[in-house]
LOLUMVEX-328117 format. One record per residue: residue in three letters; x, y, z of N, C-alpha, C in turn. Coordinates in pm, whole numbers, padded with zeros to 5 digits, always signed. Example, Ala and Ser with C-alpha at 12.3 -4.5 7.8 and 13.67 -1.06 7.14 Angstrom:
BEGIN
ALA+01319-00569+00780+01230-00450+00780+01320-00330+00780
SER+01285-00225+00708+01367-00106+00714+01290+00003+00787
//
This chain:
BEGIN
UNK+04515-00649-05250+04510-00745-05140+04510-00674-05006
UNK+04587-00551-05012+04615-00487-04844+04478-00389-04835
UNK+04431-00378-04953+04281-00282-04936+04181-00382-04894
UNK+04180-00511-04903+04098-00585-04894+04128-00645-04778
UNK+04243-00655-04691+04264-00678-04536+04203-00583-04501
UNK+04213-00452-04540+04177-00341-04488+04099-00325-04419
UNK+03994-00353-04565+03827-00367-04557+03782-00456-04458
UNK+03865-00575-04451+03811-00667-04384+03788-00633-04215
UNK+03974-00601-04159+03920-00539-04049+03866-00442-03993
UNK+03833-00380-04036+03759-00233-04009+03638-00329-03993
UNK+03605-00400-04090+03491-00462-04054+03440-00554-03956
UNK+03519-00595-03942+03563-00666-03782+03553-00607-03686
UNK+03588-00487-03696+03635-00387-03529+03473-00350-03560
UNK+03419-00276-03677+03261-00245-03665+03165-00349-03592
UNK+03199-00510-03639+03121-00565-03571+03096-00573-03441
UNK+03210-00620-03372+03286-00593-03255+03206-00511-03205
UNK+03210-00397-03237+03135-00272-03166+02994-00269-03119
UNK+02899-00325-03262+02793-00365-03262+02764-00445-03163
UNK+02832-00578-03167+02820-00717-03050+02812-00615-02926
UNK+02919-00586-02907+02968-00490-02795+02833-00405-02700
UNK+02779-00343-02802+02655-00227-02756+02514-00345-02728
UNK+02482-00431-02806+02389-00537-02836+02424-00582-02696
UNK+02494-00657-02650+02569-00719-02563+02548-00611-02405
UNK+02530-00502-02408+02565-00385-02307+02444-00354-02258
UNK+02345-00333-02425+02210-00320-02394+02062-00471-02322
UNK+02153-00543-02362+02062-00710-02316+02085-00717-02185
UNK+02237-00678-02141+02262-00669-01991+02211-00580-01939
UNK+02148-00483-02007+02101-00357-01915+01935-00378-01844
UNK+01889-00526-01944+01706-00492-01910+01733-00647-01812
UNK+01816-00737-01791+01839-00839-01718+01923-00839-01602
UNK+01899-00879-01507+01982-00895-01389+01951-01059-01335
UNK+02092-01081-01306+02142-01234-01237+02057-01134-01077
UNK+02000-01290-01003+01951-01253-00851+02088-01347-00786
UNK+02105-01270-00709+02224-01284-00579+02204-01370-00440
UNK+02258-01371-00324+02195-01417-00253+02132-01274-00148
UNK+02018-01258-00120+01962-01137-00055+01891-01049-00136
UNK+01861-01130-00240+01736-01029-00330+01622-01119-00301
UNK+01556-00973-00274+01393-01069-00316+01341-00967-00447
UNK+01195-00998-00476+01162-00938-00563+01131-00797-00517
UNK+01092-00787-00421+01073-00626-00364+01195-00585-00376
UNK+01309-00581-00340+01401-00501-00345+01457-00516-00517
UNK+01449-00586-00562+01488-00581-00704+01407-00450-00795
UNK+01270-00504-00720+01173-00406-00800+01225-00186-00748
UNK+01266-00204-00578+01277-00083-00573+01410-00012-00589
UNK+01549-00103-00673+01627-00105-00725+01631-00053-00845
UNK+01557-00095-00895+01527-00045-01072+01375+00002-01089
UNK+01348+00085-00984+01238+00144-01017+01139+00149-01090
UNK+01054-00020-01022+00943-00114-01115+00857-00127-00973
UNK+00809-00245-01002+00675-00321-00885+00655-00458-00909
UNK+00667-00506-00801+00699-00657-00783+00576-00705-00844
UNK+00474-00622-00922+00394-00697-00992+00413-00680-01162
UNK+00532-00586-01176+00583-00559-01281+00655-00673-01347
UNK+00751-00738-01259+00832-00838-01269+00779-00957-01249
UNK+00694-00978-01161+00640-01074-01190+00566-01113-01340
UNK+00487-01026-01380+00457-01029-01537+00546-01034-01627
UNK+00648-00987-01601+00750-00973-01739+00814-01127-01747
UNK+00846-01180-01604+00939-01288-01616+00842-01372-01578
UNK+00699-01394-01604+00578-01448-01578+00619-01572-01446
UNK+00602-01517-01341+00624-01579-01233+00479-01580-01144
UNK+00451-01738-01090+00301-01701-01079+00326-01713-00887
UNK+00421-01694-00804+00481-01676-00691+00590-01577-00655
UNK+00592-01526-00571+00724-01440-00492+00860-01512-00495
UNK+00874-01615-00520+00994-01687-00521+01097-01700-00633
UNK+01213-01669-00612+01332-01640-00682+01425-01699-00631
UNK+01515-01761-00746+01678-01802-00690+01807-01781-00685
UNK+01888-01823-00624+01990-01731-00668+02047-01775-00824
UNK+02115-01696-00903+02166-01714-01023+02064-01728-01137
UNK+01916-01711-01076+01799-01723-01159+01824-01582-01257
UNK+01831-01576-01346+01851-01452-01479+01668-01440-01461
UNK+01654-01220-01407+01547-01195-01429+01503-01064-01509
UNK+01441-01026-01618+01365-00952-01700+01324-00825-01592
UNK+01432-00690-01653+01370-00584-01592+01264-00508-01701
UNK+01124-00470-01653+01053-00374-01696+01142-00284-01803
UNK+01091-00280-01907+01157-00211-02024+01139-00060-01963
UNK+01057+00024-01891+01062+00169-01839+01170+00160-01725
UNK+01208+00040-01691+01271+00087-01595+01412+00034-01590
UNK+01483-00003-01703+01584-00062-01737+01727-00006-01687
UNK+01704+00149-01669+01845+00204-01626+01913+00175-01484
UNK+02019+00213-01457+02048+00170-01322+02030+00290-01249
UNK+01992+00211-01084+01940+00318-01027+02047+00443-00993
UNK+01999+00549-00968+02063+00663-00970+02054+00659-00798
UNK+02220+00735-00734+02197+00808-00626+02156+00886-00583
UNK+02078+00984-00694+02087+01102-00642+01894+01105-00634
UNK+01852+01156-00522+01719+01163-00535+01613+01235-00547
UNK+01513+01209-00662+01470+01308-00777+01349+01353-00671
UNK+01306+01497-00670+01153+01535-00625+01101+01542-00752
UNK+00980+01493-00714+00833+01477-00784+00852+01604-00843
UNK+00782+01619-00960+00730+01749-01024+00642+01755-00974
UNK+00519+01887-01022+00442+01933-00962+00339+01868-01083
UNK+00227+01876-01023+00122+01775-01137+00129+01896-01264
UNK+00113+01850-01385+00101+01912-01543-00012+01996-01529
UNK-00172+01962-01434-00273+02021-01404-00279+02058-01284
UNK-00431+02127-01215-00442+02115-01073-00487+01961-01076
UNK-00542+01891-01151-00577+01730-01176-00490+01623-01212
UNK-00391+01639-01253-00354+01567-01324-00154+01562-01279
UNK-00147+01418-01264+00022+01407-01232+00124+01324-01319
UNK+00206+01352-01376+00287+01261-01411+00389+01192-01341
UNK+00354+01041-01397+00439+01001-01320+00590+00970-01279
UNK+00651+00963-01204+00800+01017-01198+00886+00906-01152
UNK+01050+00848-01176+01091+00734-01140+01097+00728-01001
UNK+01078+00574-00929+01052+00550-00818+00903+00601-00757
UNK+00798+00658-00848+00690+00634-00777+00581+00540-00740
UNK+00522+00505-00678+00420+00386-00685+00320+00456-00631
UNK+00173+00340-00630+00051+00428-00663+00034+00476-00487
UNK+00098+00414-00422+00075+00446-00256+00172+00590-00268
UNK+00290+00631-00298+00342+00730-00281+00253+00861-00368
UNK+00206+00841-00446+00146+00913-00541+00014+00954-00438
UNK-00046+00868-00368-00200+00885-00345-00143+00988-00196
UNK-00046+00906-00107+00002+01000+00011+00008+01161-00074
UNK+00105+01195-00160+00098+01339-00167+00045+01393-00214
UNK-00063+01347-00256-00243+01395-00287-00336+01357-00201
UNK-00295+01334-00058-00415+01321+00047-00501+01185-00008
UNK-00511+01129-00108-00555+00981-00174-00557+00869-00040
UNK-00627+00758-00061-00592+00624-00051-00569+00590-00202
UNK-00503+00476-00178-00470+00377-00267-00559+00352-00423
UNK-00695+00336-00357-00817+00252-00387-00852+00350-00491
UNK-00856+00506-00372-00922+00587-00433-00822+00618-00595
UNK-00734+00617-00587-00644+00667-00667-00679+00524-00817
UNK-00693+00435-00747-00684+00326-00875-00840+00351-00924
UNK-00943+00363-00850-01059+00429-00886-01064+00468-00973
UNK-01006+00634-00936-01034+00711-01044-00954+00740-01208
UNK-00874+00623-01188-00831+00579-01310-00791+00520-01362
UNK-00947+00365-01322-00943+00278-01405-00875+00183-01382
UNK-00747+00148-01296-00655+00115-01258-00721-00047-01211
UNK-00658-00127-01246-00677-00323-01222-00603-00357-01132
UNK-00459-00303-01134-00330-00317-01102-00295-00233-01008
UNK-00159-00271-00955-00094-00175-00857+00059-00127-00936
UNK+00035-00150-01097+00131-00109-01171+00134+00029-01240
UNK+00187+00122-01262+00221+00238-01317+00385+00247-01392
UNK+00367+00366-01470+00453+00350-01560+00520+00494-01552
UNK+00648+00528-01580+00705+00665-01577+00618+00739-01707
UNK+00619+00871-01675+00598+00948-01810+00421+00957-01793
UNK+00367+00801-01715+00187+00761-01683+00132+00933-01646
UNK+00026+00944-01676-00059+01106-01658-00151+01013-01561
UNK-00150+01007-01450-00264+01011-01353-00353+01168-01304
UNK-00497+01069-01306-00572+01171-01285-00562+01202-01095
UNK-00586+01314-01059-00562+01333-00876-00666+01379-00818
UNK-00683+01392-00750-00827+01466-00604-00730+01516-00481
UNK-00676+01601-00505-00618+01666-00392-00515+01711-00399
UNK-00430+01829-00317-00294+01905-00345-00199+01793-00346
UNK-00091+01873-00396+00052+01813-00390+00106+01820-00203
UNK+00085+01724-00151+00190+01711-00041+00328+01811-00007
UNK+00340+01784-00129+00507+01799-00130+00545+01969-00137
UNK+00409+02033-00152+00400+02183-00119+00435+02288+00011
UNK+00443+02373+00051+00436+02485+00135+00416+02369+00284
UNK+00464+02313+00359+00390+02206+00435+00337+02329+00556
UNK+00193+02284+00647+00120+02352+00706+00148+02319+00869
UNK+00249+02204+00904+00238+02155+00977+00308+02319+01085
UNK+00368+02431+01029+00409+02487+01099+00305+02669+01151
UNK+00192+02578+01065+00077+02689+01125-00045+02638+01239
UNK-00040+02748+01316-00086+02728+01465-00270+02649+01431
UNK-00273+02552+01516-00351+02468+01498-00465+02528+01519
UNK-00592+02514+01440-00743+02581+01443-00867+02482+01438
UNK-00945+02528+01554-01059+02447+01607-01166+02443+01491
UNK-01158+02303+01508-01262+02235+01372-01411+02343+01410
UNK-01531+02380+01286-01607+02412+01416-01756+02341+01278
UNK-01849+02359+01341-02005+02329+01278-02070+02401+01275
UNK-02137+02440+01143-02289+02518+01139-02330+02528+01211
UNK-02466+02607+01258-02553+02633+01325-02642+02472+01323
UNK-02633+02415+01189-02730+02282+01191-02658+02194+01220
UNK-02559+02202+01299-02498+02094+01344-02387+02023+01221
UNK-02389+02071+01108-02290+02009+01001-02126+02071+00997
UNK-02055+01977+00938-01904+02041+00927-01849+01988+00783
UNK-01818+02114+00745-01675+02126+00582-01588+02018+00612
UNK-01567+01940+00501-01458+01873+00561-01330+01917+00461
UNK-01193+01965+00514-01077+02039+00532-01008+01922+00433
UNK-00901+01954+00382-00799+01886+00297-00707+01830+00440
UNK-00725+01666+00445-00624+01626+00506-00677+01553+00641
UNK-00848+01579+00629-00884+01521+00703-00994+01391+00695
UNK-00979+01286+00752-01033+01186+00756-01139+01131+00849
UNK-01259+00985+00829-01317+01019+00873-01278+00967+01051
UNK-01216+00895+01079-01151+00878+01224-01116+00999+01279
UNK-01029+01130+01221-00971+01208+01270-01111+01350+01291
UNK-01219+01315+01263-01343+01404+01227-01437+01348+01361
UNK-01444+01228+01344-01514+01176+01415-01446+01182+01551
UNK-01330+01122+01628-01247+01179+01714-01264+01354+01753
UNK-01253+01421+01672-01331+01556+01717-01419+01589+01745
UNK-01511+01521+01679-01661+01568+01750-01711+01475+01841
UNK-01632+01391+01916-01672+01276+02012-01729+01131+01969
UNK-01714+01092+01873-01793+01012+01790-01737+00905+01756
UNK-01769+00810+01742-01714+00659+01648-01718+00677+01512
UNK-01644+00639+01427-01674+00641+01297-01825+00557+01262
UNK-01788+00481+01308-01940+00363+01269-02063+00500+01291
UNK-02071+00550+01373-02199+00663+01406-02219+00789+01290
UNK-02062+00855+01275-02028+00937+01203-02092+00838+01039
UNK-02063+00750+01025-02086+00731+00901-02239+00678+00882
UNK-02296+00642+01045-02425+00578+00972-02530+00714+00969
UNK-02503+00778+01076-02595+00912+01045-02563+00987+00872
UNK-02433+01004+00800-02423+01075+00716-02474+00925+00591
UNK-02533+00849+00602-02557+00742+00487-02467+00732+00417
UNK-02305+00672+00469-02171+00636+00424-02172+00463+00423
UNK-02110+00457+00284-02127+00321+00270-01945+00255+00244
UNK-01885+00387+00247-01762+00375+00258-01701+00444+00326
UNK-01506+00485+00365-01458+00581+00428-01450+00690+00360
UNK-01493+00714+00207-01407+00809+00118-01475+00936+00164
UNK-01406+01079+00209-01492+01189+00158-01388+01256+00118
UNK-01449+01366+00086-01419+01507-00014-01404+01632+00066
UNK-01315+01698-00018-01294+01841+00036-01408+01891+00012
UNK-01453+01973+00118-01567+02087+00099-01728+01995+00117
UNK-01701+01886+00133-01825+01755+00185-01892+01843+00316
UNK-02000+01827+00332-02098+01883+00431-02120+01750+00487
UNK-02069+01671+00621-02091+01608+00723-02177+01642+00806
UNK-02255+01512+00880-02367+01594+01019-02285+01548+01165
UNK-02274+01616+01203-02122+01577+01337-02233+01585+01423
UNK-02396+01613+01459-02481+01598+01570-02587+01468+01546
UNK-02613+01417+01641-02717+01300+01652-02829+01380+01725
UNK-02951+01373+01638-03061+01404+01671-03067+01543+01747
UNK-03025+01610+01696-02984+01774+01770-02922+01810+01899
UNK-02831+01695+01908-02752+01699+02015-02645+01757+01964
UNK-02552+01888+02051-02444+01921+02067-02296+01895+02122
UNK-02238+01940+02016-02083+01880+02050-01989+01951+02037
UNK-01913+01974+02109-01822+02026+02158-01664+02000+02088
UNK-01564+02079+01969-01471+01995+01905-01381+02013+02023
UNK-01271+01938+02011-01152+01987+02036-01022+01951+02000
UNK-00936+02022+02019-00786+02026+01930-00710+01936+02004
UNK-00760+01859+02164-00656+01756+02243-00624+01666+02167
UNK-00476+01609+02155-00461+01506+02070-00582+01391+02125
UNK-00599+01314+02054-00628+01219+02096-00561+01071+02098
UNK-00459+01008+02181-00432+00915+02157-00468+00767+02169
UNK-00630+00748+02162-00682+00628+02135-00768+00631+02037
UNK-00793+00551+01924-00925+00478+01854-01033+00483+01927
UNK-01168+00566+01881-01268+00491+01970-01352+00352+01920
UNK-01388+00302+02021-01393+00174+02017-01582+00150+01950
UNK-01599+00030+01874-01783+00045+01897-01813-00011+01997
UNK-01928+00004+02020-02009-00008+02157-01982-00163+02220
UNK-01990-00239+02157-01932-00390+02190-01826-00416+02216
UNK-01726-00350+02156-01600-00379+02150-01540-00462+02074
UNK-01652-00503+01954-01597-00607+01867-01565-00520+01727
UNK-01502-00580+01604-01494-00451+01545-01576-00484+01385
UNK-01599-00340+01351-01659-00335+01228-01605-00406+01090
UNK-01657-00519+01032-01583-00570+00962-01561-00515+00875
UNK-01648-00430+00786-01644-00367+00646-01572-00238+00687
UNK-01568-00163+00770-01490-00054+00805-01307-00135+00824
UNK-01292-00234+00857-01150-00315+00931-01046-00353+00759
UNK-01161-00374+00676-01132-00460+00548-01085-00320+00407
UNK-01204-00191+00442-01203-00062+00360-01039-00009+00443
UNK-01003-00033+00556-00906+00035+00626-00749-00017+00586
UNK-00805-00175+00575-00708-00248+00510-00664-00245+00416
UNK-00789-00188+00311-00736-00191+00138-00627-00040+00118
UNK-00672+00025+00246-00580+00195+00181-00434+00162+00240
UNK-00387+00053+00255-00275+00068+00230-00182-00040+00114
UNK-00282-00068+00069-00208-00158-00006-00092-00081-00116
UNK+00035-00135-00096+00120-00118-00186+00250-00054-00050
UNK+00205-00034+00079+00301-00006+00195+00418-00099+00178
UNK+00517-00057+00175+00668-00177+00192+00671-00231+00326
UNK+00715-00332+00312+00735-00407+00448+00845-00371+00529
UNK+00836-00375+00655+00934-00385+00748+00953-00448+00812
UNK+01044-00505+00877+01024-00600+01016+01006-00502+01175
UNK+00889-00563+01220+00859-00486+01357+00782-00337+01342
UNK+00708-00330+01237+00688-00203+01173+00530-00187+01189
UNK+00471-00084+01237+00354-00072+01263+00289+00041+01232
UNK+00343+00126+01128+00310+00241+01081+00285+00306+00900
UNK+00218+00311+00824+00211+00323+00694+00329+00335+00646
UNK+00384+00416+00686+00561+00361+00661+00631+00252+00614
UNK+00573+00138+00645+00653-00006+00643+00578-00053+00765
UNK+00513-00159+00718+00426-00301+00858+00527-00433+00821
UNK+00522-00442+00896+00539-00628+00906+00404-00683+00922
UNK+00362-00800+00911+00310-00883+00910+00120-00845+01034
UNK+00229-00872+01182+00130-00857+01318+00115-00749+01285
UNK+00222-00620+01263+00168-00422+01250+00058-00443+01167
UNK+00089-00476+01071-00019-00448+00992-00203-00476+01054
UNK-00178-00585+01100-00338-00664+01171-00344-00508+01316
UNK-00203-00502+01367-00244-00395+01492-00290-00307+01435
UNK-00254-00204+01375-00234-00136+01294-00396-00089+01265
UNK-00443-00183+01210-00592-00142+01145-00637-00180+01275
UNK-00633-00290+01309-00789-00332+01447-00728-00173+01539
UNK-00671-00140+01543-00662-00018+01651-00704+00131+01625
UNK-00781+00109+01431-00821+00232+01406-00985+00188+01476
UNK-01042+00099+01560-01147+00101+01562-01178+00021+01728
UNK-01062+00002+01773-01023-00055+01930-00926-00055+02001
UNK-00928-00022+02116-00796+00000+02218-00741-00141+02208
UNK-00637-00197+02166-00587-00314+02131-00469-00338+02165
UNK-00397-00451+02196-00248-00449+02224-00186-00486+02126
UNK-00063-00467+02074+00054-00498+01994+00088-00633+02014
UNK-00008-00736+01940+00079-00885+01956+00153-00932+01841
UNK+00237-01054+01833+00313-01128+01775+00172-01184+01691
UNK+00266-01221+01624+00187-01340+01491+00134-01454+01618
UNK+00257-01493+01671+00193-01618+01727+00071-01548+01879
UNK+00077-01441+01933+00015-01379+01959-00167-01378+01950
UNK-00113-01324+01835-00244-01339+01782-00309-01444+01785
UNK-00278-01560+01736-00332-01677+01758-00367-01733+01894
UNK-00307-01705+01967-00328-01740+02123-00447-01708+02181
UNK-00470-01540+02141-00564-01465+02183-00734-01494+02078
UNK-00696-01539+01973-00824-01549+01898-00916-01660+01922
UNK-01016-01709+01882-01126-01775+01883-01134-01860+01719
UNK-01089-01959+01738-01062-02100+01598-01220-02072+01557
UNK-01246-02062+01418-01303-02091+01309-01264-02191+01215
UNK-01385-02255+01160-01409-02384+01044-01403-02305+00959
UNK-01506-02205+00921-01512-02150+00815-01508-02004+00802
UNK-01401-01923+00742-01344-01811+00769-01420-01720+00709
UNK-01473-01590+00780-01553-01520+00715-01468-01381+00703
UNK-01516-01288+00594-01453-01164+00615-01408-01087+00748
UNK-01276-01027+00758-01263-00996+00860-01177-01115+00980
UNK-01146-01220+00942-01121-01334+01022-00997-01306+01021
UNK-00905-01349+01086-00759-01394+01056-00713-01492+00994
UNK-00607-01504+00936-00603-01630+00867-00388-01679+00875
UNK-00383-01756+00945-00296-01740+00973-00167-01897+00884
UNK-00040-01873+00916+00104-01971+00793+00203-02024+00877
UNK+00214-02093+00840+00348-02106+00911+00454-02088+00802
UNK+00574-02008+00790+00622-02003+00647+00795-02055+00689
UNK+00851-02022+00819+00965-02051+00854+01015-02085+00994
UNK+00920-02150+01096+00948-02246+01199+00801-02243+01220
UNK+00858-02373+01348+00679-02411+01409+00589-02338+01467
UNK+00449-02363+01396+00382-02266+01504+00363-02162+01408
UNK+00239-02081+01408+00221-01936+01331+00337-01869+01318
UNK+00376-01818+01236+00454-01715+01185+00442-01605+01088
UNK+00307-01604+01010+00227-01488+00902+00116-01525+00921
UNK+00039-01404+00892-00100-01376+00933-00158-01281+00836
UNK-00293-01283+00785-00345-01163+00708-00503-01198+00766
UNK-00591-01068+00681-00676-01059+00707-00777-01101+00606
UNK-00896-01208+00637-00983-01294+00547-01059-01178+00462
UNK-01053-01173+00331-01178-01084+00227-01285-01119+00186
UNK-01290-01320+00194-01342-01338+00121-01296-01377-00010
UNK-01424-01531-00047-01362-01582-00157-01188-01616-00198
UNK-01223-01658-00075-01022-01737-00081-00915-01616-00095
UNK-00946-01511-00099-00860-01424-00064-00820-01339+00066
UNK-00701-01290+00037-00654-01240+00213-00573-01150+00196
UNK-00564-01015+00278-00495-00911+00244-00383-00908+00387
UNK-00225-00879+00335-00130-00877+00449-00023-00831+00387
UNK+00067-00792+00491+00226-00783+00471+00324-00813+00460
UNK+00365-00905+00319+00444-00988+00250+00575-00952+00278
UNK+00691-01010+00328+00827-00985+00329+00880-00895+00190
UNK+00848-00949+00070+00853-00950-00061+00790-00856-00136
UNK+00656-00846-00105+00591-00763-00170+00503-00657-00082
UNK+00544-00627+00053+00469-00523+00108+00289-00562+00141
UNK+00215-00483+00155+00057-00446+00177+00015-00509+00039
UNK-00049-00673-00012-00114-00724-00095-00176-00769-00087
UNK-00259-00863-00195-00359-00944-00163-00370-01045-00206
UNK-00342-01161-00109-00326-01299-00212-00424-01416-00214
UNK-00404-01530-00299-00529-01637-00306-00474-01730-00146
UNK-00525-01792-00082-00537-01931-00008-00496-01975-00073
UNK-00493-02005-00254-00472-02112-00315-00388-02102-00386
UNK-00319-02015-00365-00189-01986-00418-00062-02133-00399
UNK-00041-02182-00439+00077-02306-00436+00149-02293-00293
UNK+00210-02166-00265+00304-02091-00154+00172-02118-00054
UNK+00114-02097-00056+00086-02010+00051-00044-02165+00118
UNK-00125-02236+00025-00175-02366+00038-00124-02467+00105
UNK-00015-02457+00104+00094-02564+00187+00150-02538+00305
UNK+00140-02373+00323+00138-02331+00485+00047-02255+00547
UNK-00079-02277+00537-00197-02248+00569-00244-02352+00683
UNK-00240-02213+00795-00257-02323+00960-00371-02314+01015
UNK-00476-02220+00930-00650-02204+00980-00649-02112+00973
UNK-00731-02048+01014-00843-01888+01048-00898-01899+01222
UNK-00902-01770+01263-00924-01763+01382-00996-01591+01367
UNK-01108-01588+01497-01150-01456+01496-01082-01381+01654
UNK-01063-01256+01558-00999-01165+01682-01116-01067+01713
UNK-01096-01004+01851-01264-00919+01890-01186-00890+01993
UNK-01096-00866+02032-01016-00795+02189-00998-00687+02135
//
């Protein structure tokens, strides 16, 4: 009889244990939301992507409640660590694995990448990645020997007027050197996009005219000849940052808010001022029907504009979500249908 209490509790305390770990591990891939979570910070908490979570806990909006029980990404289930990890060095000169807390914008920055380019070249639908993921790369590790402390050297051109283009340089920062607009720079070289390449042979002269580089900073955008701006250059400028975290008051790849973001790009292509959401609207020109490049502006939390993105086309619009950073969402999204205050064109 006392071998068989025995048995019994031992077997008890085993279960116990079991429940116990079962119980430890269910709490580990779920988290209760609080008051002051959104999904962005949840996601950069447990080192996922607010499009991660949205899929797992199939949510077809940014909106969460408090005490709402939400599904963490099975890669990213542990709790976050204080201590903060550097990147390895890619497995190839091509090739990177991916490491906790990276996303495809941090990944493409320390490979000289955009965004685009990076989902490009592999295949990529999503702005989701996975730890352990082997991405393919086009360019050094960032996170190397940094150059910023070697004495600065004058871009220069062939005899035929062409120029190498250097790791790290772009085509605004090329074109700015050799006196030029991008729009010119790209229509003489038959560019149908911003992307180039290390070791790319550019033509930096128009019709055998000479130019002169130089190393002065330059602190303005040049503008095109109208002063209105290039839509397909405004929209390609827009897509390389998608996946930027938001900030409030933030106007730098770093973190945009909302207006940074719209300054932000119209100023890679015009001397422009820094306005407000409602700003913006003041200054623009009302449209019926919104074409690429338009503004498109919400009211989401008092009267009067308060969010703004930029029109793509086909009911979509790219901006800087409180929630989810640099994305791209429908017009017809439920959220976003119900505070939709028009489209307006900007050209200042």
């Amino acid at each position: 009889m006392k071998k068989r209490q025995l048995a019994l509790s031992l077997g008890a305390i085993v279960g116990g244990t079991f429940l116990y770990q079962a119980s430890a591990e269910a709490s580990a891939s779920t988290v209760q939301v609080k008051a002051g979570d959104t999904l962005w910070s949840l996601s950069t908490k447990y080192h996922t992507t607010v499009e991660a979570l949205k899929s797992v806990n199939k949510l077809s909006s940014n909106t969460i409640h408090i005490g709402q029980t939400l599904s963490i990404p099975s890669a990213s289930t542990s709790q976050p660590s204080n201590k903060e990890e550097q990147p390895s060095a890619p497995a190839t000169g091509s090739t990177y694995k991916v490491q906790s807390g990276d996303t495809l914008w941090k990944v493409a920055t320390r490979f000289n990448m955009s965004v685009e380019e990076l989902k490009r070249l592999n295949a990529l639908s999503s702005n989701i990645i996975y730890i352990n993921q082997t991405l393919k790369v086009n360019g050094s590790n960032s996170a190397s020997t940094p150059t910023t402390s070697k004495p600065a050297e004058t871009p220069s051109k062939d005899a035929n007027g062409t120029y190498k283009v250097q790791r790290g340089d772009s085509l605004s920062k090329i074109a700015s050197t050799f006196h030029m607009s991008v729009s010119e720079l790209k229509q003489i070289n038959g560019l149908t996009s911003n992307t180039i390449y290390v070791n790319q042979q550019l033509k930096v002269s128009k019709s055998g005219q000479t130019t002169t580089p130089t190393t002065k900073p330059n602190t303005s955008t040049p503008s095109t000849s109208n002063g209105t701006l290039n839509v397909s250059q405004m929209i390609s400028d827009a897509k390389r940052y998608i996946g930027v975290p938001y900030k409030w008051g933030g106007t730098t790849p770093s973190g945009f808010d909302c207006s940074g973001f719209i300054y932000y790009v119209t100023k890679q292509q015009i001397s422009t001022t820094r306005y407000t959401t409602a700003g913006y609207w003041s200054v623009s020109t009302p449209v019926s029907n919104p074409q690429p490049g338009d503004l498109v502006f919400f009211n989401t939390y008092s009267s009067g504009p308060t969010h703004m993105g930029i029109y793509l086309g086909n009911r979509q619009f790219i901006h800087a979500g409180s929630s989810t950073g640099v994305t791209i969402a429908s017009l017809d999204n439920s959220y976003w249908s119900k505070r939709y205050l028009g489209a307006k064109r900007f050209s200042k």
